[in-house]
C-alpha positions in Angstrom: 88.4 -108.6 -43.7 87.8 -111.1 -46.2 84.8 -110.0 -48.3 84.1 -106.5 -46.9 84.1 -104.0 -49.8 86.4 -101.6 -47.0 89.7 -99.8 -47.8 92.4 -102.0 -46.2 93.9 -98.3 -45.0 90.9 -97.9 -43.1 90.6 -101.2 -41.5 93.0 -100.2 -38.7 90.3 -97.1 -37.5 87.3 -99.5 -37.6 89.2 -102.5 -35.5 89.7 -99.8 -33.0 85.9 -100.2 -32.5 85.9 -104.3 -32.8 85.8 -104.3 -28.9 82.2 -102.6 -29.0 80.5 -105.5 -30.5 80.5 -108.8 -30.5 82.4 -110.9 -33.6 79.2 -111.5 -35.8 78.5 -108.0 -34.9 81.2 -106.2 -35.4 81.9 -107.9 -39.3 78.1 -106.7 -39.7 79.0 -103.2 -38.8 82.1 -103.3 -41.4 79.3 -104.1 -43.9 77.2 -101.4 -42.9 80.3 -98.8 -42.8 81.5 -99.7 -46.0 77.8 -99.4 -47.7 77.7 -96.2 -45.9 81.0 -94.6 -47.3 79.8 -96.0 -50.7 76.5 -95.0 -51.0 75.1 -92.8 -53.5 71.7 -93.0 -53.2 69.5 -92.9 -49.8 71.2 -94.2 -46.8 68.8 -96.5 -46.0 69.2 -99.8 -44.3 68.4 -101.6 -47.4 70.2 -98.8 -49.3 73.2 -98.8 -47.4 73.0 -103.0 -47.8 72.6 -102.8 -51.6 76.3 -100.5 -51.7 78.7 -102.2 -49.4 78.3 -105.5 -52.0 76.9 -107.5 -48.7 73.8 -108.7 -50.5 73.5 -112.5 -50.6 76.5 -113.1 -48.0 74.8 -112.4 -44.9 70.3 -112.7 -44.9 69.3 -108.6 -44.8 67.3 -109.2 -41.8 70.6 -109.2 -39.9 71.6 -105.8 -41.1 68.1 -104.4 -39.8 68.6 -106.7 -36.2 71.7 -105.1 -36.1 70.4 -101.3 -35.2 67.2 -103.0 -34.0 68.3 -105.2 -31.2 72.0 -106.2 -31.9 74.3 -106.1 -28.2 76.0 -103.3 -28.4 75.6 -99.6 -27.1 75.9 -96.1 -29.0 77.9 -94.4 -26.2 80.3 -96.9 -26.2 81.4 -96.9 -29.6 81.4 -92.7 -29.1 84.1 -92.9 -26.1 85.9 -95.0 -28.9 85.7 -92.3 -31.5 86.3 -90.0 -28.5 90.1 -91.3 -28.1 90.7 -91.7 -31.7 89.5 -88.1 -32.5 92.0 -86.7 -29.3 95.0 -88.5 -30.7 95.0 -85.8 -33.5 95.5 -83.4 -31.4 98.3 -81.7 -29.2 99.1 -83.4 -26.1 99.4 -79.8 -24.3 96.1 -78.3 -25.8 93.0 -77.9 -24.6 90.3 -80.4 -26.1 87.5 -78.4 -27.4 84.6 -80.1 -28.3 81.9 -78.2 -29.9 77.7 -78.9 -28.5 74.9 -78.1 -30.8 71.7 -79.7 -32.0 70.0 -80.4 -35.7 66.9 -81.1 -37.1 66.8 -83.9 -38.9 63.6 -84.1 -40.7 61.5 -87.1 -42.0 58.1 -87.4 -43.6 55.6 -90.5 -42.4 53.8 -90.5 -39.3 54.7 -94.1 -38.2 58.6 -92.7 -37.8 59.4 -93.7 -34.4 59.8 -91.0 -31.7 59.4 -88.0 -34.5 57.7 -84.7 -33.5 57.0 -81.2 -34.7 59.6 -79.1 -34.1 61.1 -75.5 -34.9 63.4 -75.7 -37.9 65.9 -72.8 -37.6 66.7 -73.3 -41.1 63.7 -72.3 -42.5 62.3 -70.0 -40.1 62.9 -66.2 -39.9 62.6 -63.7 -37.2 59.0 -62.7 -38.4 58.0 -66.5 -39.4 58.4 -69.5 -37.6 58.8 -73.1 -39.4 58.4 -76.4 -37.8 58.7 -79.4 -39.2 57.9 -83.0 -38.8 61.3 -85.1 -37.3 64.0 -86.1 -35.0 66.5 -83.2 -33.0 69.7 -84.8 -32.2 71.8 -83.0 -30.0 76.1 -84.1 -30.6 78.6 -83.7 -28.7 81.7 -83.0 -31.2 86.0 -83.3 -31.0 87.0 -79.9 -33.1 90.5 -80.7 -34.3 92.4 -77.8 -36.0 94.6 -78.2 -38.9 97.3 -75.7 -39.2 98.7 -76.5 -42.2 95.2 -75.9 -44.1 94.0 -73.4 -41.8 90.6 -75.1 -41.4 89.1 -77.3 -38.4 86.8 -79.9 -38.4 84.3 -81.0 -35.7 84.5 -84.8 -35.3 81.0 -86.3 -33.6 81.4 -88.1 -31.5 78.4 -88.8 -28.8 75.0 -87.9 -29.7 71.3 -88.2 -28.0 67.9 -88.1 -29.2 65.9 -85.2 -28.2 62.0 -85.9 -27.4 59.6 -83.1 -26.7 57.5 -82.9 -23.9 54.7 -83.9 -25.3 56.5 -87.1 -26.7 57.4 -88.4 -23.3 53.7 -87.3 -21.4 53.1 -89.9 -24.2 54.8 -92.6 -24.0 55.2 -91.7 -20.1 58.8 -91.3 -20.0 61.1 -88.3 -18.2 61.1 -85.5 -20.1 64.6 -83.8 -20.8 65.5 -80.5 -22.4 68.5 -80.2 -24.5 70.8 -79.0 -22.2 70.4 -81.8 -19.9 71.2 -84.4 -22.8 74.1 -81.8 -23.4 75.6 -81.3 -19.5 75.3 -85.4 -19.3 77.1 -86.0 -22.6 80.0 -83.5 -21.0 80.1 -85.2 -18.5 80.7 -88.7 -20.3 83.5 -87.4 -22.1 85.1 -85.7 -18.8 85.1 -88.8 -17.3 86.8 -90.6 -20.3 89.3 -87.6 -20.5 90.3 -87.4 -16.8 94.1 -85.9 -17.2 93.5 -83.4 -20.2 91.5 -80.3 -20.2 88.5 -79.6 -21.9 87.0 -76.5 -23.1 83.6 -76.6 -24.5 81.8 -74.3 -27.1 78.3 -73.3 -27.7 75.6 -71.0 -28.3 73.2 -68.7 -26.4 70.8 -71.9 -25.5 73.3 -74.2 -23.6 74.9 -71.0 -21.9 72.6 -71.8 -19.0 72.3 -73.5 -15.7 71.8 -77.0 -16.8 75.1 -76.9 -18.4 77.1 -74.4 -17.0 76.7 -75.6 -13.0 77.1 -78.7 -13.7 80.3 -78.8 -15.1 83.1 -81.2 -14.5 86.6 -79.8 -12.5 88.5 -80.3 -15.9 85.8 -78.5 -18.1 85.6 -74.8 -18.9 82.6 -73.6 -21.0 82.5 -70.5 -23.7 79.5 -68.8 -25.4 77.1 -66.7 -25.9 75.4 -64.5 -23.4 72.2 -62.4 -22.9 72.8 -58.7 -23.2 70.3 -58.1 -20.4 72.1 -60.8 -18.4 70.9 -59.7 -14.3 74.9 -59.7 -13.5 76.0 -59.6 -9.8 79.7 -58.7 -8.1 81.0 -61.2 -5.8 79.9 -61.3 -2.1 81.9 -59.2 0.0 83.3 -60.6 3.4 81.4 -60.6 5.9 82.1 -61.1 10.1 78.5 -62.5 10.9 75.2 -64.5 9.9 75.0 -66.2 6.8 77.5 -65.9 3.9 76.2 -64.0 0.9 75.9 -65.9 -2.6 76.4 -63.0 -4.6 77.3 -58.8 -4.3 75.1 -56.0 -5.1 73.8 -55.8 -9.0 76.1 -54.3 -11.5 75.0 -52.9 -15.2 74.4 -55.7 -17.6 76.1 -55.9 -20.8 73.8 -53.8 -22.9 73.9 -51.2 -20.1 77.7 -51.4 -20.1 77.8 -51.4 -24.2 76.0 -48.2 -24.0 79.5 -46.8 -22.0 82.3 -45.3 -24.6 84.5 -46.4 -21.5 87.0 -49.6 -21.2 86.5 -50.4 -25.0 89.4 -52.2 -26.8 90.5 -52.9 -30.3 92.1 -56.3 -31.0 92.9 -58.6 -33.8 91.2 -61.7 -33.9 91.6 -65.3 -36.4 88.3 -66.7 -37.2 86.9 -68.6 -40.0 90.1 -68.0 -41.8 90.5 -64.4 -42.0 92.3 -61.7 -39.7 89.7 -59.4 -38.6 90.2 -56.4 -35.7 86.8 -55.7 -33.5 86.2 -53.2 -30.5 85.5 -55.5 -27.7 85.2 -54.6 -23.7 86.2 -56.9 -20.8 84.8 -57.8 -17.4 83.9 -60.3 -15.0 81.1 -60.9 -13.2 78.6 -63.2 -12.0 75.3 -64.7 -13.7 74.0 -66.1 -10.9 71.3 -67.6 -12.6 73.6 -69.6 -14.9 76.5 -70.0 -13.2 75.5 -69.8 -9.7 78.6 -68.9 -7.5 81.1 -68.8 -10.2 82.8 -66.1 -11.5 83.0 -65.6 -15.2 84.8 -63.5 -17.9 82.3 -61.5 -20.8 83.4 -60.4 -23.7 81.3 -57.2 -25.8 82.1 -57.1 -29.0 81.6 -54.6 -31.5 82.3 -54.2 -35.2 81.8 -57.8 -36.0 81.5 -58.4 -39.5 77.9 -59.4 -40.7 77.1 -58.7 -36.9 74.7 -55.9 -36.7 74.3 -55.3 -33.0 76.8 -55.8 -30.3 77.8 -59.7 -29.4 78.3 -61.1 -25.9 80.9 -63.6 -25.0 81.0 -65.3 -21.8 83.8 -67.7 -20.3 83.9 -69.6 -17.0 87.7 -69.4 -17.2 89.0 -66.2 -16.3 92.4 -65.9 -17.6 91.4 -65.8 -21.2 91.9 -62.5 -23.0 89.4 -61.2 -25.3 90.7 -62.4 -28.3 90.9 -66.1 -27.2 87.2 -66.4 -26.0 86.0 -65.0 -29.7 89.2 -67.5 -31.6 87.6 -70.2 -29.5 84.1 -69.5 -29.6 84.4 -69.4 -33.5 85.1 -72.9 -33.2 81.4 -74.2 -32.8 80.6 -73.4 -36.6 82.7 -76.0 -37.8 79.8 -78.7 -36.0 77.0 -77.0 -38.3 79.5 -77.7 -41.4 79.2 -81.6 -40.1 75.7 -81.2 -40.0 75.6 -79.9 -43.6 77.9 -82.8 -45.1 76.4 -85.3 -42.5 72.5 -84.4 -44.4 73.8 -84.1 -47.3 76.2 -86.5 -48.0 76.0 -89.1 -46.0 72.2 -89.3 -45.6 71.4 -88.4 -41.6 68.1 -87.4 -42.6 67.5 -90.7 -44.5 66.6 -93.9 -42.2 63.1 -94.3 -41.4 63.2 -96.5 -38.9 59.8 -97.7 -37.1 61.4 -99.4 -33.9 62.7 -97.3 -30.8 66.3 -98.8 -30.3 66.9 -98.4 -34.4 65.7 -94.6 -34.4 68.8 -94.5 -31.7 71.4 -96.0 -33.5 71.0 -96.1 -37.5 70.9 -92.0 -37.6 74.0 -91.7 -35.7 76.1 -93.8 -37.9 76.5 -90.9 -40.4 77.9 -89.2 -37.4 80.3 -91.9 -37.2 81.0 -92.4 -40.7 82.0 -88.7 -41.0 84.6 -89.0 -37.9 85.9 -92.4 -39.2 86.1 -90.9 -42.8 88.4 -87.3 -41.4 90.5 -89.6 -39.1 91.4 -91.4 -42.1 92.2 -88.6 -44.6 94.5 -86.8 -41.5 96.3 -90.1 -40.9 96.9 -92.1 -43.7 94.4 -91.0 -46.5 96.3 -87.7 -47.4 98.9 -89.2 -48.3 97.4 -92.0 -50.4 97.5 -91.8 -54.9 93.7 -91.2 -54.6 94.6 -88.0 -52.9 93.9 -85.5 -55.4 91.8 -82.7 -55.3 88.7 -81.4 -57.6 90.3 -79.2 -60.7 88.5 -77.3 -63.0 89.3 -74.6 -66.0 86.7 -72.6 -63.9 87.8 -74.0 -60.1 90.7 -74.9 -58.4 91.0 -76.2 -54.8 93.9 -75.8 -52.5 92.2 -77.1 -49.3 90.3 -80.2 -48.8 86.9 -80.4 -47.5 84.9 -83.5 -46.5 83.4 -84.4 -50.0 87.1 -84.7 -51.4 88.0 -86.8 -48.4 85.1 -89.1 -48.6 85.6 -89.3 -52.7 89.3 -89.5 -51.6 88.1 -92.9 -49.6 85.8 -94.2 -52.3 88.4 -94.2 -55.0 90.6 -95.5 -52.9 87.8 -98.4 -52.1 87.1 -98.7 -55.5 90.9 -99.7 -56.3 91.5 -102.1 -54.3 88.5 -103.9 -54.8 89.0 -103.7 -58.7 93.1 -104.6 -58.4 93.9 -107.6 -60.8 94.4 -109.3 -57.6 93.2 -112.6 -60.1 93.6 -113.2 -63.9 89.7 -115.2 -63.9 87.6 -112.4 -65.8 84.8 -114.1 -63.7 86.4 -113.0 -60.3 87.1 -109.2 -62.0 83.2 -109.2 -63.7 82.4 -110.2 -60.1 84.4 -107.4 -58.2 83.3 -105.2 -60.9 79.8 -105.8 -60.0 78.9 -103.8 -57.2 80.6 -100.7 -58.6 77.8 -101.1 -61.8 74.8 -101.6 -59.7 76.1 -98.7 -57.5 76.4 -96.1 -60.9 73.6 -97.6 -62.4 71.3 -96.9 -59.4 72.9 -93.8 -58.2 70.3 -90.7 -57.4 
């Protein structure tokens, strides 16, 4: 659009979201998506403003109105990145998407809807951190590219934790983290009726609140308790009541201790070929699962693992080796998290107003799936393509910052193309470009 410092290339991506807001709104959320991409100092509202060249064009109250109270919903727009994100992948393959939370800290008490909470970053197993902030819990697409040997997790739904304490507060339902999680599953299982999902995460959503709960079309895998209370299924029986569950079998620990049943197989995760002892059986964890039976996976020998590791599936026709392959997946959604902070400010907005403490955090998350949809599709192959080389570095493999430096560049050149022979009109385009160096952190 005319006057919106955005890549034409990427235009297509962002129109796919134009049925999310209304017209005014949805030329305001170009604005703020091109500030975002661009900006190199805080991602701030006015920050964000100040990059995308908007200033003076539209009054900067709008910008603010627009996470404030603007007509449009965050879920919404995530279903929209959810159909994008699946159209990179296989038509035959399972979706995996990848569930974890983050702490996004903030200083300032008036910070709407912060809390103290435990920051696993800084904490250690003798001392525990917390910190003053906001815990987000996303819901991400992992898409897997071959050729690179690397996967991404794309964001794309996302809900705002609040601690017990918060709610007694401002006397609203408290919900733990694994209820945002199971209902955000179920949003997406719902949009994805005909393909099949496998979600990923760690030891606290591999319990009841997500695992009964899951959709028909929805398998979960992660990590279990080693003193899991495990159960064989009920046996028949001619009279009274059906059982629920069999007589108590070892738990995990109990059957790691075993030199029995154990396994040696190869395994691909985070790009290297590794072989690990593991030992297979299936069970059920009543307590998590209920009624359902489910695989568990003990593995030994891990690299950087010290004690033994327990997988568990709901889908019992995986082997060994593809409950670890796909359980590996999850890291790629703490990598977001790391760009997401640190490159595309999450951890910047203070905003003061409930509905803007929602939304203007979460557009990093949408900036970052918006910015690796581009780079697969059309921004790989694009002049400003070109990777960071060194005498003392040399990449082979893209990550995020060359893809959103990949964008930025290409931004920067169509904005600055002699498109007129006025030096006024270049000194003009040139402008925001200056004030963007000049000001940069």
């Amino acid at each position: 659009m005319s006057g919106v410092l955005l890549a034409p290339s990427l235009l297509p991506l962002a129109e796919a979201l134009a049925g999310c807001f209304t017209a005014p709104s949805f030329v305001t959320f170009q604005h703020i998506l091109a500030g975002w991409i661009m900006c190199l100092d805080r991602h701030t509202v006015t920050g964000v403003l100040r990059a995308s060249g908007a200033v003076g064009k539209k009054h900067h109250t709008s910008f603010h109105r627009f996470f404030r109270q603007a007509r449009w919903n965050l879920d919404t727009v995530g279903l929209c990145l959810l159909r994008l994100a699946v159209k990179l992948l296989p038509a035959d393959e399972h979706v995996v998407l990848a569930v974890d939370d983050t702490l996004g800290r903030h200083t300032g008490k008036h910070i709407r809807a912060a809390s103290m909470h435990h920051d696993p970053l800084m904490s250690t197993r003798t001392k525990a951190v917390f910190h003053w902030g906001h815990v987000w819990v996303v819901l991400a697409v992992v898409v897997r590219v071959p050729l690179w040997d690397k996967t991404f997790a794309l964001p794309v739904l996302a809900r705002l934790y609040r601690t017990e304490k918060l709610c007694k507060k401002e006397r609203r339902p408290f919900r733990k983290k694994t209820e945002l999680a199971a209902e955000m599953i179920a949003v997406a299982a719902t949009a994805l009726p005909a393909r099949k999902i496998r979600v990923v995460g760690d030891n606290a959503y591999a319990n009841r609140s997500v695992v009964r709960g899951l959709p028909g079309n929805v398998d979960f895998i992660g990590r279990a308790r080693p003193d899991a209370a495990l159960f064989a299924p009920p046996r028949p029986q001619r009279m009274g009541r059906p059982r629920v569950k069999g007589e108590r079998v070892p738990s995990p620990a109990q059957r790691a201790r075993s030199t029995d049943g154990w396994s040696r197989v190869k395994v691909r995760v985070y790009g290297r070929t590794l072989r690990v002892h593991v030992k297979v059986f299936d069970a059920l964890w009543y307590s998590v699962g209920h009624g359902r039976l489910m695989r568990f996976a003990i593995i030994r020998g891990w690299p950087g693992h010290k004690e033994d590791d327990v997988l568990c599936s709901t889908d019992t026709s995986l082997r060994a080796e593809q409950i670890i392959e796909a359980y590996c997946l999850r890291w790629s959604l703490e990598v977001t998290f790391h760009e997401a902070k640190g490159r595309l400010g999450f951890e910047d907005p203070q905003n003061r107003t409930e509905r803007a403490v929602e939304r203007t955090a979460p557009m990093a998350l949408v900036t970052y799936t918006l910015v690796v949809a581009w780079y697969l599709t059309v921004g790989h192959h694009s002049r400003s393509a070109r990777l960071l080389q060194l005498p003392w570095y040399t990449k082979t493999v893209p990550a995020f910052s060359d893809m959103l430096a990949t964008l930025r560049r290409e931004t920067w050149s169509q904005r600055l193309s002699p498109s007129s022979a006025s030096p006024r009109a270049r000194q003009k385009s040139l402008a925001p470009l200056l004030q963007a160096v000049g000001y940069a952190a």
